[in-house]
C-alpha positions in Angstrom: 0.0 0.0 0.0 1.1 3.9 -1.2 0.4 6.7 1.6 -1.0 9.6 0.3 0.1 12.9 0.3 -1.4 16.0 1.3 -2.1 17.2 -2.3 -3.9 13.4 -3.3 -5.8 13.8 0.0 -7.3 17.1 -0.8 -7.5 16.2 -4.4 -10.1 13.1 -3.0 -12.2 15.1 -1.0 -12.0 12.4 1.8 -12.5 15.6 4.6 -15.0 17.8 5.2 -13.8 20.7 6.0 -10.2 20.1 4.7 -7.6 22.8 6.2 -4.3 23.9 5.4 -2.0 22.7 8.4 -2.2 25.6 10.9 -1.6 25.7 14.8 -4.3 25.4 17.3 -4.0 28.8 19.2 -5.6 27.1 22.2 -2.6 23.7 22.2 -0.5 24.9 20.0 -0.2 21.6 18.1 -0.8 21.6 14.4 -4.1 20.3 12.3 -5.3 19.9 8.7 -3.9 19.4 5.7 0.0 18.1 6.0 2.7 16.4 3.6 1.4 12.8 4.1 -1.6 13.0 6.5 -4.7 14.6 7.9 -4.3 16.0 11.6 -8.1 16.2 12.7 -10.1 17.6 15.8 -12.2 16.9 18.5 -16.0 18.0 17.9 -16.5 18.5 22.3 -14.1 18.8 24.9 -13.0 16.4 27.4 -10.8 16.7 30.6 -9.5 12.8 30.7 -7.9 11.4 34.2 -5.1 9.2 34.7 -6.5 5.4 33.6 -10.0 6.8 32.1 -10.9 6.1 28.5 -13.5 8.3 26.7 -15.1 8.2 23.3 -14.6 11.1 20.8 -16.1 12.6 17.8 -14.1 14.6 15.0 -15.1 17.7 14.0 -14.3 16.4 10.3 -16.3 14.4 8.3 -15.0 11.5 6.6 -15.8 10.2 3.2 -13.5 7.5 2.2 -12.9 6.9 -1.4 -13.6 2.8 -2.0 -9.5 2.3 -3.3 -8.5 3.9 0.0 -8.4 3.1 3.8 -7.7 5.1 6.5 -5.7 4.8 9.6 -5.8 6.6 12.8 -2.9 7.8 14.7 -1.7 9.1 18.3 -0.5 12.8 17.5 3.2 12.7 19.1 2.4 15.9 21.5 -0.1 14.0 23.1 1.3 10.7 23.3 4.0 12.2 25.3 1.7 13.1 27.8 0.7 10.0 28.0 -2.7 10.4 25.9 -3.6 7.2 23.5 -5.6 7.2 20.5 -6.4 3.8 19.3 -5.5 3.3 15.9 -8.7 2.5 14.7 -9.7 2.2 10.7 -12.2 3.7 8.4 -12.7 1.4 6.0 -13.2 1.9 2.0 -16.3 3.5 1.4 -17.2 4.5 4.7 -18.7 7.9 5.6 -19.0 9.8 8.8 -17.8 11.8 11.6 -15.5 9.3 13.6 -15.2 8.2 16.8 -11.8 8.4 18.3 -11.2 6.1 21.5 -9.2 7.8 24.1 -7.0 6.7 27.2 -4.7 8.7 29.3 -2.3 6.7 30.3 -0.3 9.6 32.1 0.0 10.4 35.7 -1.7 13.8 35.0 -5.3 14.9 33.7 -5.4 16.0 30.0 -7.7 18.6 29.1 -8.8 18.7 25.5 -10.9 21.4 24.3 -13.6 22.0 21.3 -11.5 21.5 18.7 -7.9 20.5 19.8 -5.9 18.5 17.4 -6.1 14.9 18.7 -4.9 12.4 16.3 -2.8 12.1 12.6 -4.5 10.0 9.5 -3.0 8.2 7.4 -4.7 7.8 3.9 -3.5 4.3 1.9 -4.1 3.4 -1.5 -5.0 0.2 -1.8 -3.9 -2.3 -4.7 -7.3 -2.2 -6.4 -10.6 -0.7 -5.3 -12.8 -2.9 -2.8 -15.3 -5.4 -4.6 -17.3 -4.7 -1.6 -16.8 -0.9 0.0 -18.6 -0.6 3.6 -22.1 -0.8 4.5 -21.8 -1.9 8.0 -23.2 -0.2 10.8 -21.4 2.5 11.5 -21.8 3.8 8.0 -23.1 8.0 8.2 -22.2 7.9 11.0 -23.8 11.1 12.8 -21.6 13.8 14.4 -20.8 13.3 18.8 -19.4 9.8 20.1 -21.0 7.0 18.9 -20.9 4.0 21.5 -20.0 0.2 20.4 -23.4 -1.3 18.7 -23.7 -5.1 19.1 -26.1 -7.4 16.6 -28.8 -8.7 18.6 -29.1 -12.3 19.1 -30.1 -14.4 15.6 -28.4 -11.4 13.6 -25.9 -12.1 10.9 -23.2 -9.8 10.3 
């Protein structure tokens, strides 16, 4: 798989509303638009204690083109706090505002306003487009943290 750059991101359309890279006045760590990624933001704040884990919305929408997959990264300033994003994916095809899965891992609370860069995506090409892009069900996904939904019994996936 190829990662794509900043100009093949934008040139996809994959986020809505894609930035330049500038600097959050509030953190001072960077978001949008970089040389081979997509810093994005949180859509509500949270103030996160040592050992808590809260669920996260961006304040981007995502619509991933079906040859393409997306990966979600820990943003280094955070991480060395001790802040974890789990590296979650959004497959081909899928659409929505995404839910990011934080745990502070630190000794110290993290406080994370409207808006602060939280996490780095990665964009790959894949080989060939999927035969079968997403339709699960997280697919338009609404905006706000979505919690985990579980088929009921006698469901198929």
């Amino acid at each position: 798989m190829t990662v794509l750059s900043g100009q093949s991101i934008l040139a996809r359309g994959i986020f809505d509303p894609c930035v330049e890279r500038q600097r959050d006045p509030g953190t001072g760590t960077s978001y949008g638009l970089g040389p081979a990624g997509y810093d994005v933001r949180l859509a509500e704040p949270h103030l996160i204690k040592p050992g808590e884990f809260h669920l996260a919305s961006t304040m981007e929408y995502f619509s991933v083109p079906i040859d393409c997959i997306c990966i979600v990264h820990d943003k280094s300033t955070w991480a060395r706090r001790g802040l974890a994003v789990q590296n979650t994916v959004a497959e081909p095809g899928w659409r929505g505002y995404l839910t990011l899965e934080l745990t502070n891992h630190g000794p110290e609370e993290i406080w994370l306003p409207t808006g602060a860069p939280v996490a780095q995506i990665l964009v790959h090409l894949l080989d060939v487009a999927a035969e079968r892009p997403y339709e699960g069900r997280y697919q338009d996904q609404r905006a706000g943290p979505q919690p985990a939904t579980f088929l009921g019994e006698g469901q198929k996936v």
